[in-house]
N, C-alpha and C positions, 0 to 999 in steps of 0.2 A: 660264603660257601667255601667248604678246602678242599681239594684236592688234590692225592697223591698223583705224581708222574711217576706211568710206567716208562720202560724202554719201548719205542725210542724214544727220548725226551728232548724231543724239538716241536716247536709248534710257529705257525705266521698269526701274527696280529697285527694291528692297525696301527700307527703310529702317530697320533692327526698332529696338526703341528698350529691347532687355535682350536677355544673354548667350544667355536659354533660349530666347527670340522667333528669335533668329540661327537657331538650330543646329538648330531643328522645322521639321515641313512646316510652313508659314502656315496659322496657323488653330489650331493644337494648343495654341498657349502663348500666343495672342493675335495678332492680323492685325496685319501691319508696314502702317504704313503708304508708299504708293508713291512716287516719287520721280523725274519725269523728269529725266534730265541732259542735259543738253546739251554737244556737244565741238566744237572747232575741227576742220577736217575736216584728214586727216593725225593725229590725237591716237594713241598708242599706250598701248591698254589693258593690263594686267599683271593676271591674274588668277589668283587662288591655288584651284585648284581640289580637291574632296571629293567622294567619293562614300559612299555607303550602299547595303547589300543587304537589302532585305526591313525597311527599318528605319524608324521617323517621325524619327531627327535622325541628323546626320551627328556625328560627331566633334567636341569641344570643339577651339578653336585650341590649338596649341602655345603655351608661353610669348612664343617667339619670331615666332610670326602674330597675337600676340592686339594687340600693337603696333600695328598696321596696316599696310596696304600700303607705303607712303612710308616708315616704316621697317627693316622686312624686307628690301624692296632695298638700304634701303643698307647693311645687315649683311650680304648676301650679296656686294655689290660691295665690300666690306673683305674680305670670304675670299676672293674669288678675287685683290684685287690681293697680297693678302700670301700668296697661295698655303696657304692653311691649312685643314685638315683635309679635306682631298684634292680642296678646289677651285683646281686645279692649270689652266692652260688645253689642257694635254697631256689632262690625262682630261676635262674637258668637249666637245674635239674628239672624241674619241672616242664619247660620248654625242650628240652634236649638231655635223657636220661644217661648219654655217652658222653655229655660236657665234660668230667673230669678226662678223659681219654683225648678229646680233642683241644681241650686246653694245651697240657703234656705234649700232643705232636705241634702244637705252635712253640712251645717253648724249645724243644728238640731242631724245630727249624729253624730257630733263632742262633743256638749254639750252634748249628753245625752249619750257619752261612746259607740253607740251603730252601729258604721261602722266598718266591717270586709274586708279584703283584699284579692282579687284571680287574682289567671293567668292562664285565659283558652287557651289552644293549641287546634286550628281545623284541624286536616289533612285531606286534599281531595286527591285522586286517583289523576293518572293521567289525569282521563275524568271528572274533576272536581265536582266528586258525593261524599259523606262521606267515608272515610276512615273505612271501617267496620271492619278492623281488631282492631280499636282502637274504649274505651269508651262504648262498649257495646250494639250496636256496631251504637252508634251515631257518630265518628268521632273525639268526643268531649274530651279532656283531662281536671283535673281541679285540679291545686295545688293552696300548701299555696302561699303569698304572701308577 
């Protein structure tokens, strides 16, 4: 997912400081501590999103998310230049008819220093409604990246 930062461009996330802290609701495996960021306004956030049903943790990362943000895109921007394993820009169009425009703002935010990296956890209930014990009470988790 990207996201342009409006003003004011500061936000808190979660900071965990181990794998099993990451991937629990806060609080289960130890409280992350929080972490205001601060972005230049314009910054283009990249955020690798997870959800859970009915669950206290999302999903361990892939091998390939466990890298981090800053690298993950640029494995994905090497698949799609070499057109490899069906990041093709013919099928991306078809998934996302603005892909060439959002390409463009990641490249834009690579030259101008100004993409930041998140990984937000969604827990939903069992009855697939937002988890209100979590995020206040959107459901919604959001650490560094």
């Amino acid at each position: 997912m990207l996201v342009y930062v409006p003003p004011p461009p500061s936000m808190s996330v979660r900071n965990p400081t181990n794998q099993q802290m990451r991937h629990h609701i806060d609080g289960i495996k130890g409280v992350a501590p929080m972490e205001e960021l601060q972005f230049a306004e314009g910054t283009l956030l990249v955020i690798e999103v997870k959800t859970t049903l009915g669950k206290t943790k999302t999903p361990g990362f892939l091998k390939t998310q466990a890298v981090g943000g800053s690298e993950n895109l640029r494995r994905i921007q090497g698949l799609i230049t070499r057109q490899h394993q069906g990041w093709t820009i013919d099928n991306l169009r078809k998934a996302d008819p603005e892909v060439a425009s959002k390409l463009q703002a990641v490249e834009n935010g690579l030259l101008d220093e100004k993409l930041s990296f998140l990984h937000a956890q969604v827990f939903f209930n069992p009855n697939g409604q937002p988890n209100t014990l979590v995020g206040n009470p959107t459901g919604i988790q959001i650490n560094n990246w």
